[in-house]
N, C-alpha and C positions, 0 to 999 in steps of 0.2 A: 187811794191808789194813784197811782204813778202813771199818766200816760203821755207817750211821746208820739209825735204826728213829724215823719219825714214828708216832704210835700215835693213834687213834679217842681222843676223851675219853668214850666208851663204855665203854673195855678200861681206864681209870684211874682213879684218885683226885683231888680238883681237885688236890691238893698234890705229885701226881706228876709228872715234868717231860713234854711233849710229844712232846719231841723225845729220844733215848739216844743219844750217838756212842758207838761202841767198836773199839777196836783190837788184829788178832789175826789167825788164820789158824785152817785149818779149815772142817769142813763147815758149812752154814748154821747147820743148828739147830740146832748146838751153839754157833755163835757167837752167837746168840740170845738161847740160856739164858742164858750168859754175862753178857751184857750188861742183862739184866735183873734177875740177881739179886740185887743189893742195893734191887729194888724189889717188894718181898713182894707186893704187891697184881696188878700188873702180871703177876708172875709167875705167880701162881695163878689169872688169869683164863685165860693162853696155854699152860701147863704142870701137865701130871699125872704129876709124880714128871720125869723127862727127855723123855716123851711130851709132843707139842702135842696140846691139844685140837681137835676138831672146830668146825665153827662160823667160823672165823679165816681172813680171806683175807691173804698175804700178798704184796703188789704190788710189783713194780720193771720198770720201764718198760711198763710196759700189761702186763705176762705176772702169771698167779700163780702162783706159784711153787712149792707144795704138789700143785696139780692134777696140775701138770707135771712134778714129782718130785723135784722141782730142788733141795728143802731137805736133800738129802745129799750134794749136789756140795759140791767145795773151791771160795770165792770167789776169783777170780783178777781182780780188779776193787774199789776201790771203788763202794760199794753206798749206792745209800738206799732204804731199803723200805717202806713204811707198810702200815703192817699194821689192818686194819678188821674188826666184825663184818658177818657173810654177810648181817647182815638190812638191814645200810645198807649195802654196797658192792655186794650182787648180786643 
């Protein structure tokens, strides 16, 4: 499955890219980690060791996906997610 992660220019570096596609299978936030991690900066705002930090809403179709528990389901769907901090998105 195909998942794309738009990110807040909040949670980045300017020279980090916006946008992450990544491709895979698996629970959410593990495919997350994934997909972040050759972006060091990015990663350490959203990740404490393989924990997400607090703070981080993570959106895909109006739901959040964290509140809802939903970041340890297997995606069975292409995904796009943007992902914001709490203090601009809620």
């Amino acid at each position: 499955m195909k998942l794309v992660l738009k990110i807040h220019r909040s949670l980045r570096n300017p020279e980090d890219p916006e946008v992450i596609e990544y491709q895979g299978e698996g629970p959410l936030r593990a495919l997350i980690l994934q997909a972040v991690s050759n972006h060091a900066f990015i990663r350490d705002v959203l990740f404490d060791g393989e924990k997400l930090k607090p703070g981080i809403l993570y959106i895909y179709n109006e739901t959040e996906l964290s509140s809802m528990g939903l970041l340890e389901e297997q995606i069975e769907e292409d995904m796009v997610i943007k992902i914001v901090p709490i203090l601009h998105g809620g």
